[in-house]
C-alpha positions as CSV (number, residue, x, y, z in Angstrom):
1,X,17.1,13.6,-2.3
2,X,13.8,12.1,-2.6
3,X,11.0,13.7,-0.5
4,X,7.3,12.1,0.1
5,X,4.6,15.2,1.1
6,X,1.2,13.7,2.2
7,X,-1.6,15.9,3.1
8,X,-5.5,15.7,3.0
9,X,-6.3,13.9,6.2
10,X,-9.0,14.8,8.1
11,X,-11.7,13.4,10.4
12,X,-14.8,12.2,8.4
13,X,-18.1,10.7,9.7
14,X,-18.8,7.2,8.1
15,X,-19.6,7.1,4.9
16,X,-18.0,10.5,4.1
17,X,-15.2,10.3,1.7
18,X,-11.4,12.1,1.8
19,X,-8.7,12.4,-0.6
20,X,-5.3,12.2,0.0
21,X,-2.5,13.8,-2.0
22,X,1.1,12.8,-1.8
23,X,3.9,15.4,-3.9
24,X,7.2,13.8,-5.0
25,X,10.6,15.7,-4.8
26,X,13.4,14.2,-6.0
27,X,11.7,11.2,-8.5
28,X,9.4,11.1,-11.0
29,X,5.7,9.5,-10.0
30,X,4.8,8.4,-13.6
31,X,8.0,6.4,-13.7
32,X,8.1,4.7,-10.2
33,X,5.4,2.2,-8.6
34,X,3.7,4.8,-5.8
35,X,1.9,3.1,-2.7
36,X,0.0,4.1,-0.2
37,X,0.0,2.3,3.0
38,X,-1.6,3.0,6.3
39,X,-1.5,2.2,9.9
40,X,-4.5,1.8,12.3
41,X,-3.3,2.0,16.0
42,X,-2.0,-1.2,17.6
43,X,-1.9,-2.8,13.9
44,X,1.0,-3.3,11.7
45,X,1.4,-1.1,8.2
46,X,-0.5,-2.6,5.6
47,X,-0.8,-1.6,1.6
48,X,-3.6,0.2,0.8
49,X,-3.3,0.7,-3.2
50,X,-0.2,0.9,-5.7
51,X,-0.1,2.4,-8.8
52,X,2.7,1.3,-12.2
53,X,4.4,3.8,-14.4
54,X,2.3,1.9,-16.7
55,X,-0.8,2.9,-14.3
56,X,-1.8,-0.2,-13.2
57,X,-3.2,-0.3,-10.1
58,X,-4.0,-2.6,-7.1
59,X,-5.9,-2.0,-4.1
60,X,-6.6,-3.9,-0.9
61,X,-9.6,-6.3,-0.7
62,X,-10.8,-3.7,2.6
63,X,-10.7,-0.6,0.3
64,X,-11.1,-2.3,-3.7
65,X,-14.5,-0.6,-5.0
66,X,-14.4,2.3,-2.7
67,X,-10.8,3.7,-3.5
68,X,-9.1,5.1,-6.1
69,X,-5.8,5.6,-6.8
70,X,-4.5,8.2,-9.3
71,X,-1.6,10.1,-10.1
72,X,-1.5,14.0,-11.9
73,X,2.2,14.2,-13.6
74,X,2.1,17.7,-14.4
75,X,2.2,18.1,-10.5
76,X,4.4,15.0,-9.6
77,X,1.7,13.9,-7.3
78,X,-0.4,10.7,-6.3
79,X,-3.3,11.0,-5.3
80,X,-5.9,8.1,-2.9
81,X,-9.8,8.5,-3.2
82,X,-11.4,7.2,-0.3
83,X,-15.3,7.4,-0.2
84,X,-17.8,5.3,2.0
85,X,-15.3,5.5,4.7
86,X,-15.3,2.8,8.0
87,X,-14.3,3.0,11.2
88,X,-11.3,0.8,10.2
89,X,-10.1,3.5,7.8
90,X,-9.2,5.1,10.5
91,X,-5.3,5.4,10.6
92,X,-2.2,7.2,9.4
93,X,-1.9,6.7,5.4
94,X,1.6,6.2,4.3
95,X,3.1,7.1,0.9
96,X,6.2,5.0,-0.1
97,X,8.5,4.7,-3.5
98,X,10.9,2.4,-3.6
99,X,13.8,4.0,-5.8
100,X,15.6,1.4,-7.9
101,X,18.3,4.4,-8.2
102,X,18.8,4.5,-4.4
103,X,17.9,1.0,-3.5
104,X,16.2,2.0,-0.7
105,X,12.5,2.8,0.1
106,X,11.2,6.5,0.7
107,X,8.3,7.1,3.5
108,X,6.7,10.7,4.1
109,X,5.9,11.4,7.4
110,X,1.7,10.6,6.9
111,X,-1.3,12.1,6.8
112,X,-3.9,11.2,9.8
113,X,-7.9,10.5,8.8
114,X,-10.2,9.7,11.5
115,X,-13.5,8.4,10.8
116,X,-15.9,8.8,13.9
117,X,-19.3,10.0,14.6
């Protein structure tokens, strides 16, 4: 059974920066394309950043040069560096693997950040 855990959302003025962490149960993160998607209120669910087994990576044109996306194997975890946070950040972030093994695609449940002043 494949299990998404995201955590590290929190409410941030602008500018500030937050960083997400997703844990993997159940598949391997260095051997899978991870994502991270969000959802702003009212708005449909758009990719944020993706990262290869081979660890290339690919961001949105709203978050390239201000995000990073990383993953630590040793923990099974993917992590998302946000700094010089916007309003529009503001939104529940998504982590997603699609399992070839499954053939099906694997959500957690999200991690809220709020940027406001």
């Amino acid at each position: 059974q494949v299990q998404l855990g995201e955590s590290g959302g929190e409410l941030v003025q602008p500018g500030g920066s937050v960083r997400l962490s997703c844990v993997a149960s159940g598949i391997i993160v260095s051997t899978n394309t991870m994502r991270w998607y969000r959802q702003a209120p009212g708005k449909e669910r758009e990719l944020v950043a993706s990262i290869t087994s081979a660890g290339v990576t690919n961001y949105a044109d709203s978050v390239k040069g201000r995000s990073t996306i990383s993953r630590d194997n040793t923990k099974n975890t993917v992590y998302l560096q946000m700094n010089s946070l916007k309003f529009e950040d503001t939104a529940i972030y998504y982590c997603n693997v699609y399992s070839e093994i499954w053939n099906r695609s694997y959500w957690g449940q999200g991690t809220q950040v709020t940027v406001s002043s």
